[in-house]
C-alpha positions in Angstrom: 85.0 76.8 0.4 85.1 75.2 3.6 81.7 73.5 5.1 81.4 75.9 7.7 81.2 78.9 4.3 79.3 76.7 2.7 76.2 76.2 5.6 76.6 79.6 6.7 75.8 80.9 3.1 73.5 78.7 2.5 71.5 80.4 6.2 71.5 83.6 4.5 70.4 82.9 1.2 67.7 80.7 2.6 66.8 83.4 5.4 66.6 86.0 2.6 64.3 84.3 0.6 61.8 83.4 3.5 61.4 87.4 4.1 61.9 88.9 0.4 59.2 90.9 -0.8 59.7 94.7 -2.3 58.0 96.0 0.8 60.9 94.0 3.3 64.7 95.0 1.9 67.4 94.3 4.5 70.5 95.3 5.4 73.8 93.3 5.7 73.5 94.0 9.6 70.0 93.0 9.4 70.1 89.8 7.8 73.1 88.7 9.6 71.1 89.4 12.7 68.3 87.2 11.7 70.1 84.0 10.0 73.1 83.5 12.3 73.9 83.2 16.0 76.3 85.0 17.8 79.5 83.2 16.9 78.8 83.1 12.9 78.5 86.9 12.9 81.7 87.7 11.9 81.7 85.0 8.5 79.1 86.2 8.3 79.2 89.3 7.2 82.1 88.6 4.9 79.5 86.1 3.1 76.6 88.0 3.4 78.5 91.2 1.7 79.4 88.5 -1.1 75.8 87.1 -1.7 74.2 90.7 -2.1 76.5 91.0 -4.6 75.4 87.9 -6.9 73.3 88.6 -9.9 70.0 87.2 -8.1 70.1 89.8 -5.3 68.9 93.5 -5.9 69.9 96.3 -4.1 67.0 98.7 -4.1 68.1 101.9 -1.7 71.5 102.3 -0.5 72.6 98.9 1.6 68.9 98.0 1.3 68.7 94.1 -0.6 65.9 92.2 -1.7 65.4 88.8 -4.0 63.5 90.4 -7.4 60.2 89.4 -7.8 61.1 87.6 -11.2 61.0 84.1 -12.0 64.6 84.0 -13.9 66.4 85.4 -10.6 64.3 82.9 -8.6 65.1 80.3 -10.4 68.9 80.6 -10.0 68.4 81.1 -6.3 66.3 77.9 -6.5 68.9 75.9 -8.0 71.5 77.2 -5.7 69.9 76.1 -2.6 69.1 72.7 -4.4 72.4 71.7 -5.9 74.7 73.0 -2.8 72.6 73.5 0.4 70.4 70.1 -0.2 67.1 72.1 -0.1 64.2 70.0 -1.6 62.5 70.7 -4.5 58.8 71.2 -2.6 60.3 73.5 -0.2 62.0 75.9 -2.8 58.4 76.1 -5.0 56.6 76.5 -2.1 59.1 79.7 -0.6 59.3 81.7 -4.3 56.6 82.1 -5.6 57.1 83.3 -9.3 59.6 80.4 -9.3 56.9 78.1 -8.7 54.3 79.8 -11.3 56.2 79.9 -13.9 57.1 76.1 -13.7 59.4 75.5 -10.8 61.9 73.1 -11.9 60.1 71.7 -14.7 60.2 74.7 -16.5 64.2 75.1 -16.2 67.2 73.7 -17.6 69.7 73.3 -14.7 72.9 74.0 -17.0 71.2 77.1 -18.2 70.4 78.7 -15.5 73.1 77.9 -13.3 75.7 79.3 -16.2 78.0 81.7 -14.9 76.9 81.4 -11.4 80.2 80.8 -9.1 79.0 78.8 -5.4 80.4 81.2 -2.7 
């Protein structure tokens, strides 16, 4: 995936975990709005329609996508960001929170948790 792929999915994953919460789903259209500017839109949508498709995204009405509010699906998002958008550590923990009670990174094998996940 090219580096331009790579940051732009990296924007949405990040900008989807700084809003998740059950009461806040988003839409493709929505979060494509919020992460990117005008001239990423149209990657954009292509990546965002392939990142509410990973395992650590839930759809929870029709179009309608939220991060769960486990620590497992956290945790791969967490090492996600770390390992191929250069996120730190504190700055993960701090954004999920059931990540960061159960452990954060300390708590997680990287190989295990990462197993099966494909980067974009």
């Amino acid at each position: 995936m090219s580096d331009n792929r790579s940051s732009v999915f990296c924007d949405l994953l990040f900008k989807m975990i700084r809003r998740h919460g059950w009461g806040n789903p988003i839409t493709i259209k929505g979060l494509t709005d919020l992460a990117l500017d005008d001239s990423q839109q149209g990657i954009g949508q292509q990546l965002a329609e392939d990142l509410v498709a990973r395992p650590y995204i839930k759809e929870v009405q029709q179009g309608q996508y939220v991060v769960p509010n486990d620590p497992d699906s956290q945790a791969q998002i967490a090492f996600v960001l770390r390992e191929n958008c250069g996120y730190s550590e504190l700055r993960l923990e701090a954004t999920l929170s059931r990540f960061e009670q159960a452990g954060g990174f300390d708590a997680y094998e990287q190989d295990e948790v990462l197993d099966g996940l494909s980067w974009p």
